[in-house]
MARVEX-787412 format. One record per atom (N, C-alpha, C, CB): x, z, y; residue number from 1; residue in three letters; atom name. Coordinates in nm, 2 decimals. Each point is the difference from the previous one (the first is absolute). Last residue first. Glycine has a CB too. Example, Ala and Ser with C-alpha at 12.3 -4.5 7.8 and 13.67 -1.06 7.14 Angstrom:
BEGIN
pt X->1.28&Z->0.71&Y->-0.22&k->2&r->Ser&a->N .
pt X->0.09&Z->0.00&Y->0.11&k->2&r->Ser&a->CA .
pt X->-0.08&Z->0.08&Y->0.11&k->2&r->Ser&a->C .
pt X->0.12&Z->-0.22&Y->-0.06&k->2&r->Ser&a->CB .
pt X->-0.09&Z->0.21&Y->-0.51&k->1&r->Ala&a->N .
pt X->-0.09&Z->0.00&Y->0.12&k->1&r->Ala&a->CA .
pt X->0.09&Z->0.00&Y->0.12&k->1&r->Ala&a->C .
pt X->-0.19&Z->0.12&Y->-0.12&k->1&r->Ala&a->CB .
end
This chain:
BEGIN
pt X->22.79&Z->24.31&Y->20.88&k->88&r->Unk&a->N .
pt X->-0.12&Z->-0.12&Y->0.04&k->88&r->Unk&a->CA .
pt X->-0.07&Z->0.02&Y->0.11&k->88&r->Unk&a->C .
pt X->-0.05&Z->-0.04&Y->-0.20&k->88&r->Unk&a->CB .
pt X->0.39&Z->0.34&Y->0.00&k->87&r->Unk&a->N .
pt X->0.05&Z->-0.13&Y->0.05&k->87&r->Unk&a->CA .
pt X->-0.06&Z->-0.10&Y->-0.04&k->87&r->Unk&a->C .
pt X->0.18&Z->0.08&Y->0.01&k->87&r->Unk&a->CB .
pt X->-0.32&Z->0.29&Y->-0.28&k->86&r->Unk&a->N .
pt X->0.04&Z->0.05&Y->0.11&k->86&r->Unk&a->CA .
pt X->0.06&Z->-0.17&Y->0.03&k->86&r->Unk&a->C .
pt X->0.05&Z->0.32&Y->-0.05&k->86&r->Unk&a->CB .
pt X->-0.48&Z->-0.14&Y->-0.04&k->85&r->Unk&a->N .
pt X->0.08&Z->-0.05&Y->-0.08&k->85&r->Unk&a->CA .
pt X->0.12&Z->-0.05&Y->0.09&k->85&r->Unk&a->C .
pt X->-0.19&Z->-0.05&Y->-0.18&k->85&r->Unk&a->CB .
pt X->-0.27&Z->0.42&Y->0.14&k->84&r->Unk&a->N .
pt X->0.10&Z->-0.10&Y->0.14&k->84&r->Unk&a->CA .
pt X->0.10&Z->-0.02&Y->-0.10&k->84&r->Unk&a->C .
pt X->-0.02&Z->0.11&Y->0.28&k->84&r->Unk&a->CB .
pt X->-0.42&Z->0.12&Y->-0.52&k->83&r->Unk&a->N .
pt X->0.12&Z->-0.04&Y->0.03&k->83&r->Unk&a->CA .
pt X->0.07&Z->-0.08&Y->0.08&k->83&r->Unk&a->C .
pt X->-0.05&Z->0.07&Y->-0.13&k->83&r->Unk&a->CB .
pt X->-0.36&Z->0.22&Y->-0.09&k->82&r->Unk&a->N .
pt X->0.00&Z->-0.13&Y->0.07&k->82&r->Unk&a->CA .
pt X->0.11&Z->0.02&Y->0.07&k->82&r->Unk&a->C .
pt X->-0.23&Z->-0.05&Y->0.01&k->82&r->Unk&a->CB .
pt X->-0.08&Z->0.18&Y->-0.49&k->81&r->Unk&a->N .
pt X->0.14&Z->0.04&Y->0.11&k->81&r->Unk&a->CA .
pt X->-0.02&Z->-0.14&Y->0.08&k->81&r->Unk&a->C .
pt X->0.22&Z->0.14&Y->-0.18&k->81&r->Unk&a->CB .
pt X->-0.60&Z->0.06&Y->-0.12&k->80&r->Unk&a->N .
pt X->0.06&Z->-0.10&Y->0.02&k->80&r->Unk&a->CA .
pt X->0.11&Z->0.02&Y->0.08&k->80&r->Unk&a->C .
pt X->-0.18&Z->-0.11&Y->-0.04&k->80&r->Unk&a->CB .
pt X->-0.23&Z->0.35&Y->-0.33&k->79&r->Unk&a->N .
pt X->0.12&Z->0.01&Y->0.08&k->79&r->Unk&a->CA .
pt X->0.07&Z->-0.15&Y->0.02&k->79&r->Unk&a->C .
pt X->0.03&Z->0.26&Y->-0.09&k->79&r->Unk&a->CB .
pt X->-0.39&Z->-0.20&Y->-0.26&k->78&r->Unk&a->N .
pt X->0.06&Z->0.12&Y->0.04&k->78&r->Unk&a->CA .
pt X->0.04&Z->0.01&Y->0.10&k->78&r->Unk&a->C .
pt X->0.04&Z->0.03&Y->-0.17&k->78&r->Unk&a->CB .
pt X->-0.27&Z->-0.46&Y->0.11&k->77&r->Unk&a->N .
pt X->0.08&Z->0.06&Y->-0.09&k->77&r->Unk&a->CA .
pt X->-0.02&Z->0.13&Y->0.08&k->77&r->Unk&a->C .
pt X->0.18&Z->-0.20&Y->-0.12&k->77&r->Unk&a->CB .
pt X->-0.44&Z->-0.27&Y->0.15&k->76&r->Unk&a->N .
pt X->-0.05&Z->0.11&Y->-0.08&k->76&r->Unk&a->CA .
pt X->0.14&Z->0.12&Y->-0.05&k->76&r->Unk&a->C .
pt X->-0.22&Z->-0.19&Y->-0.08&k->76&r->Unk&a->CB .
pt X->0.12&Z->-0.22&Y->0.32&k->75&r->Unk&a->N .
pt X->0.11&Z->0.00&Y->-0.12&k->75&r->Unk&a->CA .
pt X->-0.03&Z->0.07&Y->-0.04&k->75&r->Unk&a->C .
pt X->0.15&Z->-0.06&Y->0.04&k->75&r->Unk&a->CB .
pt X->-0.34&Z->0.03&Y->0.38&k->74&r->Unk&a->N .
pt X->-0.03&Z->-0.10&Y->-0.10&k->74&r->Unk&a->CA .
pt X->0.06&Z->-0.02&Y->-0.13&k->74&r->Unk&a->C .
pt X->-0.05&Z->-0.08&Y->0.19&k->74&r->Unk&a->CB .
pt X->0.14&Z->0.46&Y->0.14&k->73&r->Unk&a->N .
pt X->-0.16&Z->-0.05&Y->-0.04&k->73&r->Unk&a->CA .
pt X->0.02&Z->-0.10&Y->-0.13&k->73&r->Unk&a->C .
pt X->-0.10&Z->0.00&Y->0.27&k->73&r->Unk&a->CB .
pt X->0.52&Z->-0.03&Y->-0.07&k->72&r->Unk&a->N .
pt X->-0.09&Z->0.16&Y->-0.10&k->72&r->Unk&a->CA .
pt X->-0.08&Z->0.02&Y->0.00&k->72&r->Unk&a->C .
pt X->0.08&Z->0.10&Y->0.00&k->72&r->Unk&a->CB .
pt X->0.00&Z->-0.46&Y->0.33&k->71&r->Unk&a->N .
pt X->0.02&Z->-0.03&Y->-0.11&k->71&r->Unk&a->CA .
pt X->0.03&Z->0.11&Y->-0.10&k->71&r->Unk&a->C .
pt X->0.06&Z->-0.19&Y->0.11&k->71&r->Unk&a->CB .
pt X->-0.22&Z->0.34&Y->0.26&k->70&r->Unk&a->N .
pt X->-0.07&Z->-0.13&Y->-0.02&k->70&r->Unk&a->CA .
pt X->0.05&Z->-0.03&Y->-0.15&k->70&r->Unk&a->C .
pt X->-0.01&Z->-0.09&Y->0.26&k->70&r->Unk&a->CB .
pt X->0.29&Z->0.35&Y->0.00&k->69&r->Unk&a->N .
pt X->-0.13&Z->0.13&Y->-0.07&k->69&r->Unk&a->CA .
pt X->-0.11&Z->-0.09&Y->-0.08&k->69&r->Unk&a->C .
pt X->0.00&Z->0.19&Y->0.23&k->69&r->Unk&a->CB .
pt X->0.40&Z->-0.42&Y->0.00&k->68&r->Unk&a->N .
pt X->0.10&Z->0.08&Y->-0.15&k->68&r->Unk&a->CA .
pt X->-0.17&Z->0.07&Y->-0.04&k->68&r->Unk&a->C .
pt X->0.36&Z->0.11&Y->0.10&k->68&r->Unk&a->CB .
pt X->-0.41&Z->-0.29&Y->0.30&k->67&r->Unk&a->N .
pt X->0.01&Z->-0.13&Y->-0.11&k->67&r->Unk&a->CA .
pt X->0.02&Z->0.05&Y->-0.09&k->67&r->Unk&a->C .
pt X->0.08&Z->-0.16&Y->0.08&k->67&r->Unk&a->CB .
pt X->-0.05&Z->0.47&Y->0.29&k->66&r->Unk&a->N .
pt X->-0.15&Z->-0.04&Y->-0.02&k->66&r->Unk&a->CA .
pt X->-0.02&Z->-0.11&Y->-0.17&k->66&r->Unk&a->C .
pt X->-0.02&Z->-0.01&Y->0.33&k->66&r->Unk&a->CB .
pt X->0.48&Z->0.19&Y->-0.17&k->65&r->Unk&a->N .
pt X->-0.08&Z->0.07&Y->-0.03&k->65&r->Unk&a->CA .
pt X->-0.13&Z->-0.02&Y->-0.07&k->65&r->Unk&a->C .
pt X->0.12&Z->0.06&Y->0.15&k->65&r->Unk&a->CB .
pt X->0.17&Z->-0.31&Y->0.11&k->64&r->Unk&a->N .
pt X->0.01&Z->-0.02&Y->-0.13&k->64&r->Unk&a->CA .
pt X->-0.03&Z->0.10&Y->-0.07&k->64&r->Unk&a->C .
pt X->0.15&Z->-0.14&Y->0.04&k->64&r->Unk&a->CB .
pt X->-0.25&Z->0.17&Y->0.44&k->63&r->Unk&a->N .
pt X->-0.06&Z->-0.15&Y->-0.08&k->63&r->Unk&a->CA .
pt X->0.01&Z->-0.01&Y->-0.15&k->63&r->Unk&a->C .
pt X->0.08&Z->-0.12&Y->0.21&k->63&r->Unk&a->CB .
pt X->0.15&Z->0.48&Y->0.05&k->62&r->Unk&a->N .
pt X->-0.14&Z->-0.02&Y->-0.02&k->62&r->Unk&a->CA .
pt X->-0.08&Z->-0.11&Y->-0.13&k->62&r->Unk&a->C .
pt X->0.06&Z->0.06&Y->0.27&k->62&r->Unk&a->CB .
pt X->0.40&Z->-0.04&Y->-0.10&k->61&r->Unk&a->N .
pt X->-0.02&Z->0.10&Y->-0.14&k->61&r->Unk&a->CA .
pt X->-0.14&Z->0.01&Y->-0.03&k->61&r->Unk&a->C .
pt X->0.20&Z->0.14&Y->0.04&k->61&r->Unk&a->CB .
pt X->-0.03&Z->-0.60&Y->0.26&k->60&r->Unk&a->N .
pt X->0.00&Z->0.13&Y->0.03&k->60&r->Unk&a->CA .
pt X->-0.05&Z->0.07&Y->-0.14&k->60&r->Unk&a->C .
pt X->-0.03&Z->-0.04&Y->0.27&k->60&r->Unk&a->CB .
pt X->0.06&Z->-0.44&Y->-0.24&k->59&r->Unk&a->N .
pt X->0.06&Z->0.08&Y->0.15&k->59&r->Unk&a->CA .
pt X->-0.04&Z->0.16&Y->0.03&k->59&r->Unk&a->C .
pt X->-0.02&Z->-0.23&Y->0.10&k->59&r->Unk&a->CB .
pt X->0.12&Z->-0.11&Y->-0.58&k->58&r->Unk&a->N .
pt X->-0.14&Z->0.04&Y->0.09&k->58&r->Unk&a->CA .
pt X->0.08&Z->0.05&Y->0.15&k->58&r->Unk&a->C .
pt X->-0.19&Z->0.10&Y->-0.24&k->58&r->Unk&a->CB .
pt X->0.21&Z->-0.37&Y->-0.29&k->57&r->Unk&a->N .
pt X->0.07&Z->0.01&Y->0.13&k->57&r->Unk&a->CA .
pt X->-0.08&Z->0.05&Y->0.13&k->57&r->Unk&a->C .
pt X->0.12&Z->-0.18&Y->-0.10&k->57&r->Unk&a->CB .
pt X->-0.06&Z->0.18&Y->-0.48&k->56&r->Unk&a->N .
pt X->-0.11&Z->0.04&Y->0.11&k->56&r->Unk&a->CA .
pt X->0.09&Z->0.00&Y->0.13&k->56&r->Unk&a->C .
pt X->-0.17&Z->0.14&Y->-0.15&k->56&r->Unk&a->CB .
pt X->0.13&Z->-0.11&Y->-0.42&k->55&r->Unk&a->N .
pt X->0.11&Z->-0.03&Y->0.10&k->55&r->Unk&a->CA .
pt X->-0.10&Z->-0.06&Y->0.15&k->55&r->Unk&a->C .
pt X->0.23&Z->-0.08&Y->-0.23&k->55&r->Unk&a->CB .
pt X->-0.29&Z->0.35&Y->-0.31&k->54&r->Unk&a->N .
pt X->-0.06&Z->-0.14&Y->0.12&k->54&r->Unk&a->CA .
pt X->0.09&Z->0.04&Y->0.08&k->54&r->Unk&a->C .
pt X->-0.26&Z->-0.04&Y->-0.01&k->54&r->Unk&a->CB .
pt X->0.28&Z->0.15&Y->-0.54&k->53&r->Unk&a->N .
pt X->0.04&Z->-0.02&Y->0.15&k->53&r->Unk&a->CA .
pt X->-0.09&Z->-0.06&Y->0.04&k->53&r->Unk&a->C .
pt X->0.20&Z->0.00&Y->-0.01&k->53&r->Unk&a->CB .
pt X->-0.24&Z->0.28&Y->-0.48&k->52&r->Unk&a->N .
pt X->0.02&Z->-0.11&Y->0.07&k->52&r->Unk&a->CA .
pt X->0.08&Z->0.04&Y->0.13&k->52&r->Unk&a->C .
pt X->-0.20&Z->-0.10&Y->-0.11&k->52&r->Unk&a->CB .
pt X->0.19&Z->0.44&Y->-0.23&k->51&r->Unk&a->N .
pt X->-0.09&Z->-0.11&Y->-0.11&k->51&r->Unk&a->CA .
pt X->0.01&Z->-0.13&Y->0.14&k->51&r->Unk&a->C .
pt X->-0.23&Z->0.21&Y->-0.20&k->51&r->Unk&a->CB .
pt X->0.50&Z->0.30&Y->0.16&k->50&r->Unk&a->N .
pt X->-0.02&Z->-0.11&Y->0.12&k->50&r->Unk&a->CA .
pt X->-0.04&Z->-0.11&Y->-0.10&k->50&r->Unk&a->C .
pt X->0.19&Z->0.07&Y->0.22&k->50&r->Unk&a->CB .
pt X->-0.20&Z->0.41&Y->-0.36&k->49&r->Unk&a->N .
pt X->0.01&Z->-0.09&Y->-0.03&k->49&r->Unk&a->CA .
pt X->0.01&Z->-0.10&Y->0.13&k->49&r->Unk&a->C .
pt X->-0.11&Z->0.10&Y->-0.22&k->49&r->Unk&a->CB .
pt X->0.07&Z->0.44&Y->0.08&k->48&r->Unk&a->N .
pt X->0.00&Z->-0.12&Y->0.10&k->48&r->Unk&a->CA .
pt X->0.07&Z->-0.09&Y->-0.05&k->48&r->Unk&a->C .
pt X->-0.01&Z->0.12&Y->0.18&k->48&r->Unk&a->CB .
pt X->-0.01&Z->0.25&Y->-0.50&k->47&r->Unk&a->N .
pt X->-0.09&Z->0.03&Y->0.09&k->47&r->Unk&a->CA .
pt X->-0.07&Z->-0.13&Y->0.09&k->47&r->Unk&a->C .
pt X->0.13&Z->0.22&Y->0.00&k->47&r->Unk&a->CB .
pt X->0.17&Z->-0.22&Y->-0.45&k->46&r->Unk&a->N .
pt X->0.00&Z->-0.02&Y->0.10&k->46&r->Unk&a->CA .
pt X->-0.10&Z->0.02&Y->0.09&k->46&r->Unk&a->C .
pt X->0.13&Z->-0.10&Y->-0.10&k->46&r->Unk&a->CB .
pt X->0.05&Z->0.09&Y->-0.37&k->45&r->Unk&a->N .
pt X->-0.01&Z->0.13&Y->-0.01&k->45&r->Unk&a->CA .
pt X->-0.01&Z->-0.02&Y->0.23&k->45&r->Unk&a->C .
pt X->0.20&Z->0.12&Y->-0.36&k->45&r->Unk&a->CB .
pt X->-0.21&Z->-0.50&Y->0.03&k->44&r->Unk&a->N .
pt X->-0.12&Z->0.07&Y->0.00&k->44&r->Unk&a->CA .
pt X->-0.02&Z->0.15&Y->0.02&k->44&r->Unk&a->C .
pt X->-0.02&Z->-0.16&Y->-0.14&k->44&r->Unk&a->CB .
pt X->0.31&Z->-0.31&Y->0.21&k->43&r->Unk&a->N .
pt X->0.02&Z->0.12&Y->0.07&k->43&r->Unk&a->CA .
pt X->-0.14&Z->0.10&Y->-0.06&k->43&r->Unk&a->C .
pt X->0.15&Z->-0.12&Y->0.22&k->43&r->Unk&a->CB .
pt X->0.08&Z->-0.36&Y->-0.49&k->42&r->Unk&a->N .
pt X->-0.09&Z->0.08&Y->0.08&k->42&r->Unk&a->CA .
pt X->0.02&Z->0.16&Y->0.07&k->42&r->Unk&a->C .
pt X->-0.11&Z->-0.15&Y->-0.15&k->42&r->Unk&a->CB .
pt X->0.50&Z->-0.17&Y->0.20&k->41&r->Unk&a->N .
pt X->-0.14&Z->0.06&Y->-0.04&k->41&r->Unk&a->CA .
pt X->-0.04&Z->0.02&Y->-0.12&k->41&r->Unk&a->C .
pt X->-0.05&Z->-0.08&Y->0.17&k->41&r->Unk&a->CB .
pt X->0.56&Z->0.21&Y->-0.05&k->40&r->Unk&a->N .
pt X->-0.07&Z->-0.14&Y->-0.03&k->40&r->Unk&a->CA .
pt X->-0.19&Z->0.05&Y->-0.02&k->40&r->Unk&a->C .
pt X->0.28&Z->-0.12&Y->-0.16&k->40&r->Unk&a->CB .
pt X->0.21&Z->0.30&Y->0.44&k->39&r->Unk&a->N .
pt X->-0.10&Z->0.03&Y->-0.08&k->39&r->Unk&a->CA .
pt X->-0.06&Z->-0.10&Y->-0.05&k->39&r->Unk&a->C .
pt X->-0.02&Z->0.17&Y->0.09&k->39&r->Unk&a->CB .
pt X->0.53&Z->-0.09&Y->0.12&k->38&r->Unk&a->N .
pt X->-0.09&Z->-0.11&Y->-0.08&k->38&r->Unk&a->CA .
pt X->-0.13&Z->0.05&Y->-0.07&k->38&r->Unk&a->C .
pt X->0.21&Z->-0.12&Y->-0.04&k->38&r->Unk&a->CB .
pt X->0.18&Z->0.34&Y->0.39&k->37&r->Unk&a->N .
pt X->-0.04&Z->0.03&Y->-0.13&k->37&r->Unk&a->CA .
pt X->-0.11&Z->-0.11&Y->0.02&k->37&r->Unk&a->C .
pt X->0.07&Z->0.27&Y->-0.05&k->37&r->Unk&a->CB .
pt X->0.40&Z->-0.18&Y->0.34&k->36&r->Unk&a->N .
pt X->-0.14&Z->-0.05&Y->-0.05&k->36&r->Unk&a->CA .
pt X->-0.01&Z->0.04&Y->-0.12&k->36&r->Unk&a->C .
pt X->-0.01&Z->-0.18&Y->0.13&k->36&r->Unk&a->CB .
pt X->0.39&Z->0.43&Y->0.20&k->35&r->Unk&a->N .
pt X->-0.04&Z->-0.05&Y->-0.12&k->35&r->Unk&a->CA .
pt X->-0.14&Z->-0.06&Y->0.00&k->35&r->Unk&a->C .
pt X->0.15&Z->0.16&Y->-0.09&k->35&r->Unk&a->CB .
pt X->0.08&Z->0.11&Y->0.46&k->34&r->Unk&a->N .
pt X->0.05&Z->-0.12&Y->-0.05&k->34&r->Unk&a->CA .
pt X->0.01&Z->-0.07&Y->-0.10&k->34&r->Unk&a->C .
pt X->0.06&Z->0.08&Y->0.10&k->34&r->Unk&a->CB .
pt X->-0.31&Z->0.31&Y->0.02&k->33&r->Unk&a->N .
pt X->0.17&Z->0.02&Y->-0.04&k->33&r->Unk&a->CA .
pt X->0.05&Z->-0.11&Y->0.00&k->33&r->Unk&a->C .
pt X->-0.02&Z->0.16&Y->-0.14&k->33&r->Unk&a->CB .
pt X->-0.44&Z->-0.28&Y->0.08&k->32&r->Unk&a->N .
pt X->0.05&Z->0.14&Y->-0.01&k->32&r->Unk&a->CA .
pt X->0.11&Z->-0.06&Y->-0.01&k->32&r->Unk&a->C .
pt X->-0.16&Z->0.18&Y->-0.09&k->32&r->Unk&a->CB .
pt X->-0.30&Z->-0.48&Y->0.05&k->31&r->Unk&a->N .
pt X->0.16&Z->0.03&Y->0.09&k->31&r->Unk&a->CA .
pt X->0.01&Z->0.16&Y->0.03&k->31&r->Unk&a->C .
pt X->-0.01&Z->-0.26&Y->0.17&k->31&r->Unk&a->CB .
pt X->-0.36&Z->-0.12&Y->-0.50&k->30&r->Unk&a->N .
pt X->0.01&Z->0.12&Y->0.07&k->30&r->Unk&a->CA .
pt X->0.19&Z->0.01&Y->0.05&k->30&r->Unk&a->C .
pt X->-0.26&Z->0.12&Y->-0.17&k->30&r->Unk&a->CB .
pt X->-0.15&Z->-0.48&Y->0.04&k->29&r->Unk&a->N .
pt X->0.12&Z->0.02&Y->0.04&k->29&r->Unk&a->CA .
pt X->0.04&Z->0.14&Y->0.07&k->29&r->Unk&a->C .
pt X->-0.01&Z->-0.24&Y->0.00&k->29&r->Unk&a->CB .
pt X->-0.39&Z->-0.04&Y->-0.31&k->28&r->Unk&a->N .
pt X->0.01&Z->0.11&Y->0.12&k->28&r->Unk&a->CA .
pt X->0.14&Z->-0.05&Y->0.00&k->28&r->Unk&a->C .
pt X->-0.18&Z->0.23&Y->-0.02&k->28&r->Unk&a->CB .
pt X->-0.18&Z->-0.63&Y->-0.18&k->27&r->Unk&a->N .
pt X->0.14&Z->0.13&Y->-0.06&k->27&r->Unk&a->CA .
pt X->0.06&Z->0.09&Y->0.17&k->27&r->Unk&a->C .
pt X->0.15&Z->-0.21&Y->-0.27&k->27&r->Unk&a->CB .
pt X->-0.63&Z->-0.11&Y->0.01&k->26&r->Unk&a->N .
pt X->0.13&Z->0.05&Y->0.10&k->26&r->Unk&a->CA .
pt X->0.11&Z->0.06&Y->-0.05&k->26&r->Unk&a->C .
pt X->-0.13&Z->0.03&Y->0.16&k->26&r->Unk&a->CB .
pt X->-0.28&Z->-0.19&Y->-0.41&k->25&r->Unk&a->N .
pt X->0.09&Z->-0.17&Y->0.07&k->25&r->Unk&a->CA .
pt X->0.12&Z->0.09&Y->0.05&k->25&r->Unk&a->C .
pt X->-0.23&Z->-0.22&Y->0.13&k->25&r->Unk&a->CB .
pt X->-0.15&Z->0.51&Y->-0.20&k->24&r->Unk&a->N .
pt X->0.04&Z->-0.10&Y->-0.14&k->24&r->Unk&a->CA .
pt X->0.11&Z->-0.08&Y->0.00&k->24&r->Unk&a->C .
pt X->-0.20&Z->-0.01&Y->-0.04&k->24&r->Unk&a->CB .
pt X->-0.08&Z->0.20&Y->0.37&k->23&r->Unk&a->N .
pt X->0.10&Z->0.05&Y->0.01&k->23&r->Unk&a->CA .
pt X->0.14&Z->-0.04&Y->-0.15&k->23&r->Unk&a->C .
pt X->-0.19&Z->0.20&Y->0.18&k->23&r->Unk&a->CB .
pt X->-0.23&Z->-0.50&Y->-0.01&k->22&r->Unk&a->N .
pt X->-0.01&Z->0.09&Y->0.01&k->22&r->Unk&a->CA .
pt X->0.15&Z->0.07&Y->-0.04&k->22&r->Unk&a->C .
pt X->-0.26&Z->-0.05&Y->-0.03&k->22&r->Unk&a->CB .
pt X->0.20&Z->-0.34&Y->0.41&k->21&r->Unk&a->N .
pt X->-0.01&Z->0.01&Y->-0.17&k->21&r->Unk&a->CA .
pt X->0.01&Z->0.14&Y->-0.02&k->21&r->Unk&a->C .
pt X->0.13&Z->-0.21&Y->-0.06&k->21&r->Unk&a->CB .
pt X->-0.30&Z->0.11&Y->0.56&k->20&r->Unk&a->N .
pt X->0.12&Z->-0.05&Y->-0.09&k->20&r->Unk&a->CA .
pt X->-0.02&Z->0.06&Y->-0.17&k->20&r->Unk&a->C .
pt X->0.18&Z->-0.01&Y->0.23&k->20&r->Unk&a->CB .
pt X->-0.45&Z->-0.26&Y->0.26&k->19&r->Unk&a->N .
pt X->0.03&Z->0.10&Y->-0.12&k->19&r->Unk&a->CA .
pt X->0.10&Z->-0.01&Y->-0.07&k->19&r->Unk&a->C .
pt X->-0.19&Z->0.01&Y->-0.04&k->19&r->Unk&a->CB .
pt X->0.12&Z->-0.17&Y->0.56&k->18&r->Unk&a->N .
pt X->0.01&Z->-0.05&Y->-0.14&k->18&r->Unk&a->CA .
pt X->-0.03&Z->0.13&Y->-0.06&k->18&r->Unk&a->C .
pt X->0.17&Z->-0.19&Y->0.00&k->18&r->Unk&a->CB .
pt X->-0.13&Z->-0.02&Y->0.54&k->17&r->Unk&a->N .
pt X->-0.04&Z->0.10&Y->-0.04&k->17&r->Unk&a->CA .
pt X->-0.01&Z->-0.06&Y->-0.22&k->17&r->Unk&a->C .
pt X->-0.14&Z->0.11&Y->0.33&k->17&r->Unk&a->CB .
pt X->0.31&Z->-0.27&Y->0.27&k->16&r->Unk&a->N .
pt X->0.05&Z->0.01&Y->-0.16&k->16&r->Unk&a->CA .
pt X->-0.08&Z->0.10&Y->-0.08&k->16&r->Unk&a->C .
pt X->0.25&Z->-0.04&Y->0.06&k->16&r->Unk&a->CB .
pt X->-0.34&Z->-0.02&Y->0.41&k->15&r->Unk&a->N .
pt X->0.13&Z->-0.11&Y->-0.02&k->15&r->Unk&a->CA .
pt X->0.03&Z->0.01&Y->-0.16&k->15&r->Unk&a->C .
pt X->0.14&Z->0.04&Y->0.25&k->15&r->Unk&a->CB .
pt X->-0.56&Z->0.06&Y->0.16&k->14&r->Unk&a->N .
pt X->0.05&Z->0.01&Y->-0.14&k->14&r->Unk&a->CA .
pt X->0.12&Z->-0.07&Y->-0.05&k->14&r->Unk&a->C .
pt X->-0.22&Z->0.03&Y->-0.02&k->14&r->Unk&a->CB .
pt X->-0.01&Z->-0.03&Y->0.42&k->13&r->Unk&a->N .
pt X->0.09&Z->0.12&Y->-0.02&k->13&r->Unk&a->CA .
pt X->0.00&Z->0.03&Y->-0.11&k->13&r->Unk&a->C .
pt X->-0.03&Z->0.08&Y->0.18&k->13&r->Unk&a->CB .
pt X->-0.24&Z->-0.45&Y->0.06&k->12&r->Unk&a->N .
pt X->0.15&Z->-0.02&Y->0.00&k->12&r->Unk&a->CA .
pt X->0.09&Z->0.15&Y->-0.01&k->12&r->Unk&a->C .
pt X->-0.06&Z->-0.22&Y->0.15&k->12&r->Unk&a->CB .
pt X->-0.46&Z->0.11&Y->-0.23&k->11&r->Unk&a->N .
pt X->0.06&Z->0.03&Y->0.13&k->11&r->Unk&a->CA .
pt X->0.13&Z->0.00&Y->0.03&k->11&r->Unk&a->C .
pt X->-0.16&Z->0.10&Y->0.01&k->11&r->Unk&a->CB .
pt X->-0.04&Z->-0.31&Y->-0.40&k->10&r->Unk&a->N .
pt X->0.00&Z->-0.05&Y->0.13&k->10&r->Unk&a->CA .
pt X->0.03&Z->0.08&Y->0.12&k->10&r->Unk&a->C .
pt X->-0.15&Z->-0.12&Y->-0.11&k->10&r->Unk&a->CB .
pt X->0.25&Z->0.30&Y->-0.31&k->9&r->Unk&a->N .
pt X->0.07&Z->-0.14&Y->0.03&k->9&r->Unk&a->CA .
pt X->-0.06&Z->-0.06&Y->0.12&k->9&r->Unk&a->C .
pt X->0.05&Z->-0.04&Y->-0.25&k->9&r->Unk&a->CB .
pt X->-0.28&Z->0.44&Y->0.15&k->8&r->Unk&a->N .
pt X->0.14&Z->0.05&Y->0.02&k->8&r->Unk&a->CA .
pt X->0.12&Z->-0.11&Y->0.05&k->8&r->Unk&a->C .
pt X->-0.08&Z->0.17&Y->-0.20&k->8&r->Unk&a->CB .
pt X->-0.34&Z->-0.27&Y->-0.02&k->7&r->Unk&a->N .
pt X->-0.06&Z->0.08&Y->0.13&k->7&r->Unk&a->CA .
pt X->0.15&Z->0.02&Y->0.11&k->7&r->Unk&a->C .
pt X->-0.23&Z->0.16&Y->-0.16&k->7&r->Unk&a->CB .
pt X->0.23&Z->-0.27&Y->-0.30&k->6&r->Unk&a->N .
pt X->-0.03&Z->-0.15&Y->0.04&k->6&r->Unk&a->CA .
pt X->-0.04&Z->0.06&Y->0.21&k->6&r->Unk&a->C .
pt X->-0.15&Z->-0.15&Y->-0.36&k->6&r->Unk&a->CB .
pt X->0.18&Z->0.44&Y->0.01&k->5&r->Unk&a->N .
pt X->0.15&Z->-0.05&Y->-0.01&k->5&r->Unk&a->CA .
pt X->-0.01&Z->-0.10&Y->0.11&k->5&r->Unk&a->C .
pt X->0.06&Z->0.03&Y->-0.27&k->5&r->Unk&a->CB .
pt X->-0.48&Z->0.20&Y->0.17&k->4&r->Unk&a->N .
pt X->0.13&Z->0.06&Y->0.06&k->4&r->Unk&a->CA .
pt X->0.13&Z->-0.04&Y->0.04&k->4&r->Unk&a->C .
pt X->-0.10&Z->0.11&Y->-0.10&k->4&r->Unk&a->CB .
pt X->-0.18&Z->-0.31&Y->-0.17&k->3&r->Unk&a->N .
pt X->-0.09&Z->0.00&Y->0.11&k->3&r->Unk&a->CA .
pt X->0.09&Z->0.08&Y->0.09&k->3&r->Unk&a->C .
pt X->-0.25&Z->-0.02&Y->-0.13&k->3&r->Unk&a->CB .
pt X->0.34&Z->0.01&Y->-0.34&k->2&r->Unk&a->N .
pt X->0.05&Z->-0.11&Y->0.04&k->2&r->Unk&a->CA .
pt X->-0.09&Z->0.01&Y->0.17&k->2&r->Unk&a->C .
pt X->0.06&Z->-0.14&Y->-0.30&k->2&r->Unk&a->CB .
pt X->-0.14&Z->0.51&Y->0.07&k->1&r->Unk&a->N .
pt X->0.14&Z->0.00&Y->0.02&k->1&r->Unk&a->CA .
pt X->0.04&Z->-0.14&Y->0.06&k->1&r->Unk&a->C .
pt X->0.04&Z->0.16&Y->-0.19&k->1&r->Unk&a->CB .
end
C-alpha cells in the first residue's frame, strides 16, 4: 500500500486519500417530508460501507479507472466507486 501511495504521489495524481473510523463514531442523517432523522452508529444492519477515500486528479474516466482497479488490488476490498467531484 505504502509503494502505491508513494507511486501515485510521485506521479502527481494523488491528492488526498485516508481511512475512516469504524461506523461506531458516525451518525446517518436521514431527510423525509422535510424532516431529519439522527441515526447514531454502529450500522450493523449495513450492506455498503464507505471504510476510506482517495482523491485523484486525472484527465479522463479512463485513467481514474486504471488507479481506482490498482488501488483495490491493493486494499484488498469488494468494490470501488469512482466518482467526478463536482466543481473540480
Amino acid at each position: 500500500m505504502a509503494a502505491l501511495i508513494d507511486e501515485m504521489t510521485k506521479a502527481g495524481v494523488l491528492q488526498a486519500t485516508a481511512g475512516l473510523a469504524g461506523t461506531k463514531k458516525g451518525a446517518r442523517i436521514r431527510f423525509q417530508g422535510g424532516e431529519s432523522t439522527i441515526i447514531d452508529g454502529p450500522f450493523a444492519e449495513s450492506k455498503e460501507l464507505i471504510a476510506g477515500y482517495a482523491i485523484f486528479e486525472l484527465p479522463s474516466r479512463a485513467e481514474a479507472i486504471e488507479w481506482a482497479t490498482r488501488f483495490g488490488q491493493i486494499v484488498k476490498v469488494n468494490e470501488v466507486e469512482v466518482r467526478e467531484m463536482v466543481g473540480w
